[in-house]
LUMMAR-887835 format. One record per atom (N, C-alpha, C): x, y, z; atom name; chain; residue in three letters. Coordinates in steps of 0.05 Angstrom, whole numbers, plus 5000, padded with zeros to 4 digits. Atoms other than C-alpha are relative to their C-alpha. Example, Ala and Ser with C-alpha at 12.3 -4.5 7.8 and 13.67 -1.06 7.14 Angstrom:
// LUMMAR-887835
{{5018 4976 5000} "N" "A" "ALA"}
{{5246 4910 5156} "CA" "A" "ALA"}
{{5018 5024 5000} "C" "A" "ALA"}
{{4984 4976 4999} "N" "A" "SER"}
{{5273 4979 5143} "CA" "A" "SER"}
{{4985 5022 5014} "C" "A" "SER"}
This chain:
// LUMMAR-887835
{{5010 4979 5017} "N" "A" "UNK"}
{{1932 6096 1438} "CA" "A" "UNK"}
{{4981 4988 4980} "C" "A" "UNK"}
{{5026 5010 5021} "N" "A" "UNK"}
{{1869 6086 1396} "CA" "A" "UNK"}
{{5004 5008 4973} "C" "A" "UNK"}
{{4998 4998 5014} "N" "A" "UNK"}
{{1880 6076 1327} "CA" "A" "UNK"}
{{4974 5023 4990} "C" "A" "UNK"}
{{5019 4983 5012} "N" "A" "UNK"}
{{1850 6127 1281} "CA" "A" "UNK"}
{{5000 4999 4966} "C" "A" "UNK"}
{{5005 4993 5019} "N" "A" "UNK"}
{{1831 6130 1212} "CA" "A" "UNK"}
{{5002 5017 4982} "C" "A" "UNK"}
{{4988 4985 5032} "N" "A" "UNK"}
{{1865 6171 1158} "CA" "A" "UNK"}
{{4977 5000 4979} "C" "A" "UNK"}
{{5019 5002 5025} "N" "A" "UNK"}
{{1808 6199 1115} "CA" "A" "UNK"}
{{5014 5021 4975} "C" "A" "UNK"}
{{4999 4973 5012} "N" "A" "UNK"}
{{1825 6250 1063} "CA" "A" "UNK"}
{{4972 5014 4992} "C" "A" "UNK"}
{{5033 4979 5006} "N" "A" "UNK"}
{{1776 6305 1043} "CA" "A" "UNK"}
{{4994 4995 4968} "C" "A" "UNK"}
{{5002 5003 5035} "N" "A" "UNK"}
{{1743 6294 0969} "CA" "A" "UNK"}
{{4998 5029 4989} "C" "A" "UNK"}
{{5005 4978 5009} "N" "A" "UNK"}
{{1750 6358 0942} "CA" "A" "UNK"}
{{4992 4992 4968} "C" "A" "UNK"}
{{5005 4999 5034} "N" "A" "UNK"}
{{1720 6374 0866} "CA" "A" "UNK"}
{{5009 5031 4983} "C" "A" "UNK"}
{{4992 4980 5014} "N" "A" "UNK"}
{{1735 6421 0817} "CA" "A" "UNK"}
{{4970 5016 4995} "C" "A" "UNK"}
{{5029 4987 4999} "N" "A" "UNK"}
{{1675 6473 0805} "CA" "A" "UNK"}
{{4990 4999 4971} "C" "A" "UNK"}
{{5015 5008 5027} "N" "A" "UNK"}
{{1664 6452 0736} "CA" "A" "UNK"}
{{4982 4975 5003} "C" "A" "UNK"}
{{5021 5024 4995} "N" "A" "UNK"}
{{1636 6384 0770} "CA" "A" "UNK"}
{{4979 4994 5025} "C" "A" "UNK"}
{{5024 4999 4984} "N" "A" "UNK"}
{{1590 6412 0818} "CA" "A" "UNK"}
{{4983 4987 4992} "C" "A" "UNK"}
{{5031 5006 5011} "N" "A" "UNK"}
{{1538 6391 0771} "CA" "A" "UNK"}
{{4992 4970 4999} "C" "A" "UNK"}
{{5000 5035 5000} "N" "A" "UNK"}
{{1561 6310 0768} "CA" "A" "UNK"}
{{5006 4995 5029} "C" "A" "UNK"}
{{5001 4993 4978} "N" "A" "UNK"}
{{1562 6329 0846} "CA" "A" "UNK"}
{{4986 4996 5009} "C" "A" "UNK"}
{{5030 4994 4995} "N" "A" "UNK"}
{{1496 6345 0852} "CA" "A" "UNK"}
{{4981 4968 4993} "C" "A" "UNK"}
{{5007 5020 5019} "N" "A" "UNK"}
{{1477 6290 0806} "CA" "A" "UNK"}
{{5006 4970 5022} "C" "A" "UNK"}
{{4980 5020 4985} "N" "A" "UNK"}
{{1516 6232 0849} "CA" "A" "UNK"}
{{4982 5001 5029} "C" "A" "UNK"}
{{5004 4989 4980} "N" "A" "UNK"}
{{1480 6266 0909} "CA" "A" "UNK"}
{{4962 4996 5003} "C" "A" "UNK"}
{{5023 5006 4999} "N" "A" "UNK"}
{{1410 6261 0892} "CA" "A" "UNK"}
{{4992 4971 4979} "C" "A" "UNK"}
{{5002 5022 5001} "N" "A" "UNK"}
{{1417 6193 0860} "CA" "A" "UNK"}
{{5005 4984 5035} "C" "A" "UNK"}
{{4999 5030 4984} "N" "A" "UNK"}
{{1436 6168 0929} "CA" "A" "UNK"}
{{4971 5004 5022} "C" "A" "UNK"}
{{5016 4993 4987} "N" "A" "UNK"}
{{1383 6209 0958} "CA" "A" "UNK"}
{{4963 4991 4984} "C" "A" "UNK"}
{{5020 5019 5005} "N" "A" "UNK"}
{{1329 6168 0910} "CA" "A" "UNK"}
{{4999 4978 5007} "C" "A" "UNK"}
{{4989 5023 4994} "N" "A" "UNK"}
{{1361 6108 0927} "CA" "A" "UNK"}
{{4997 4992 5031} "C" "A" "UNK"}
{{5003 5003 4970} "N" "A" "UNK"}
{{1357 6117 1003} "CA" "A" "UNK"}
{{4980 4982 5015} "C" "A" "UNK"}
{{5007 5019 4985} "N" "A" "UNK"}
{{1309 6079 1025} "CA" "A" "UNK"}
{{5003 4968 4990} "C" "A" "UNK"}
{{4978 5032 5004} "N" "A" "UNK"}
{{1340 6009 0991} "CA" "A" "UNK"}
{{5023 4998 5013} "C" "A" "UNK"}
{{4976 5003 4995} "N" "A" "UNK"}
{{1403 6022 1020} "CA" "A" "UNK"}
{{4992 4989 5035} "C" "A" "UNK"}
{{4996 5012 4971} "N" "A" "UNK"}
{{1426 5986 1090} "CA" "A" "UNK"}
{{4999 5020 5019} "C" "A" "UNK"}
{{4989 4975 4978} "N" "A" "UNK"}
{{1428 6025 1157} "CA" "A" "UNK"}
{{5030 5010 5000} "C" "A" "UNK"}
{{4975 5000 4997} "N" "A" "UNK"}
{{1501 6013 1162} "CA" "A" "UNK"}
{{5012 5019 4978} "C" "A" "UNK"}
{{4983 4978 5023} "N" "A" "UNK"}
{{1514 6051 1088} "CA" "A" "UNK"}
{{4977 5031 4995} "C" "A" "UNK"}
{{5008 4974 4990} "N" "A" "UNK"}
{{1464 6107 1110} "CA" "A" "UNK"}
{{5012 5013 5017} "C" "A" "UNK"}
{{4988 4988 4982} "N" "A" "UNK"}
{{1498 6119 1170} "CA" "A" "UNK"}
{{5022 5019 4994} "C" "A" "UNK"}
{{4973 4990 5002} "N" "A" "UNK"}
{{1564 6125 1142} "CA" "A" "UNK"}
{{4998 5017 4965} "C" "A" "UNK"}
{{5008 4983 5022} "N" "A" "UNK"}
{{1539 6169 1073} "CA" "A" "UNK"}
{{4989 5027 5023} "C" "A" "UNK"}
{{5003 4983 4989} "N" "A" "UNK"}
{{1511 6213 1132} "CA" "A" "UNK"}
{{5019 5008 5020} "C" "A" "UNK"}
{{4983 5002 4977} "N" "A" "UNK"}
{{1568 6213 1173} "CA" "A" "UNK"}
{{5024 5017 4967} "C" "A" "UNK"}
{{4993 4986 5024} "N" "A" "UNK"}
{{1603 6234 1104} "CA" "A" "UNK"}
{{4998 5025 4997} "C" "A" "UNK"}
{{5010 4965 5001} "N" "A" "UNK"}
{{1558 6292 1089} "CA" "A" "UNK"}
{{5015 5016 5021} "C" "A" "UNK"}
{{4995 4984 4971} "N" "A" "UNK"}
{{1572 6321 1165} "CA" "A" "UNK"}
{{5027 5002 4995} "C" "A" "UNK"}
{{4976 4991 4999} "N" "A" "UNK"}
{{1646 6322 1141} "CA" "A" "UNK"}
{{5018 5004 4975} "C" "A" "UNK"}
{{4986 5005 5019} "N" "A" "UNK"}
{{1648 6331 1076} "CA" "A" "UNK"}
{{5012 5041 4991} "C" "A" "UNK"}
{{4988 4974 5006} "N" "A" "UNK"}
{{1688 6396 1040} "CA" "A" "UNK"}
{{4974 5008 4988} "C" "A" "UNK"}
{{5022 4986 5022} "N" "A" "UNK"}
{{1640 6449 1006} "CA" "A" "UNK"}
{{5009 5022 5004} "C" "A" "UNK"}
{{4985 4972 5014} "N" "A" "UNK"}
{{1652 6518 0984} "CA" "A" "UNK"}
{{4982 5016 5023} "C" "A" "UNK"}
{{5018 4994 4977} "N" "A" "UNK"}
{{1597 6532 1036} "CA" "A" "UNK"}
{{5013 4993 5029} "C" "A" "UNK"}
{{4972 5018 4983} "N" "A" "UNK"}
{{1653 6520 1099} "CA" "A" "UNK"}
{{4977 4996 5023} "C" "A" "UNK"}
{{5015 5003 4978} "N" "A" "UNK"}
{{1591 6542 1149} "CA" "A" "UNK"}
{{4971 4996 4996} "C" "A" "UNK"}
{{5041 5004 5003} "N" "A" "UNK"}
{{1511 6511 1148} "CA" "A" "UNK"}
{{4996 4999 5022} "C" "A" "UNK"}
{{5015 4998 4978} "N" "A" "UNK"}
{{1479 6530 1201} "CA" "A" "UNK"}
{{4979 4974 5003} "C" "A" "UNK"}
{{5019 5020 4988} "N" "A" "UNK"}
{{1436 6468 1238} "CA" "A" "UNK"}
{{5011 4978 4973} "C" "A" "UNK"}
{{4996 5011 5022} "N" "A" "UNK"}
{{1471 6426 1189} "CA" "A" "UNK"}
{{4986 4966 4999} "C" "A" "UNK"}
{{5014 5020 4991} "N" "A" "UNK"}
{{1456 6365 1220} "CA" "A" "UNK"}
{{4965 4989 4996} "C" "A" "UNK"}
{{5033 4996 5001} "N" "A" "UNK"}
{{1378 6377 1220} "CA" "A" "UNK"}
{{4997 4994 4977} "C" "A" "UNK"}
{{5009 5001 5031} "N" "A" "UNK"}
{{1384 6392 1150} "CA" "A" "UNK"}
{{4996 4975 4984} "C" "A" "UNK"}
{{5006 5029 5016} "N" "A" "UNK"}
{{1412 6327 1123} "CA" "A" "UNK"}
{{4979 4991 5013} "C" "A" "UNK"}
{{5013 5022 4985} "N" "A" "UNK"}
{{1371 6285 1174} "CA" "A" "UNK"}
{{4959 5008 4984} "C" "A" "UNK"}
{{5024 4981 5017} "N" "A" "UNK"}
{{1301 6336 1135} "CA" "A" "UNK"}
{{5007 4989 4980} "C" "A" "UNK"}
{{5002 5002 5035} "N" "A" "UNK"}
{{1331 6323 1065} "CA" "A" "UNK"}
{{4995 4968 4995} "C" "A" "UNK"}
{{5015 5037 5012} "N" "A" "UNK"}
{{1319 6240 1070} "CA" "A" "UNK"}
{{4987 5006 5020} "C" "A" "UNK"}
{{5021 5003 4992} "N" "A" "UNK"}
{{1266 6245 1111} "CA" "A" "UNK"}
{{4976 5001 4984} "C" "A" "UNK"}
{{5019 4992 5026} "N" "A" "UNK"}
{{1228 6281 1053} "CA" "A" "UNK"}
{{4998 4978 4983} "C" "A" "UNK"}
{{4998 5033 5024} "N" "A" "UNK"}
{{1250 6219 1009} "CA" "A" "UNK"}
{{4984 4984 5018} "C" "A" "UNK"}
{{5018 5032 4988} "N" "A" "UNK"}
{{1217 6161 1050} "CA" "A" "UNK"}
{{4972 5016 5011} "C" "A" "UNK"}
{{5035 5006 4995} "N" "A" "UNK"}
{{1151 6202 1067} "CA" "A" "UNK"}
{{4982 4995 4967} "C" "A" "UNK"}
């Protein structure tokens, strides 16, 4: 049996959407210094993280559009 990984989900309280947001587009200035290895897994994050939003349509696309914008 293939071990698996125990993540929990980070949920926030809706008073800290805003240090949320904040956390979120610091890593998304930061993106192109960071390694492949801790992009992967910050996008591998996003794709499973909780939000009050349960369904984004083309979600995938989206992140992979929102740093793309950063490094042109």
């Amino acid at each position: 049996m293939a071990f698996m990984e125990h993540r929990s989900v980070f949920k926030y309280p809706a008073e800290d959407e805003c240090l949320i947001r904040r956390l979120g587009a610091a890593v998304i200035a930061s993106w192109g210094t960071l390694p492949e290895p801790v992009r992967d897994r910050l996008l591998s994050e996003a794709r499973n993280a909780w939000d009050r939003e349960y369904y984004v349509s083309h979600l995938n696309d989206k992140l992979d559009a929102v740093v793309r914008r950063r490094l042109i």
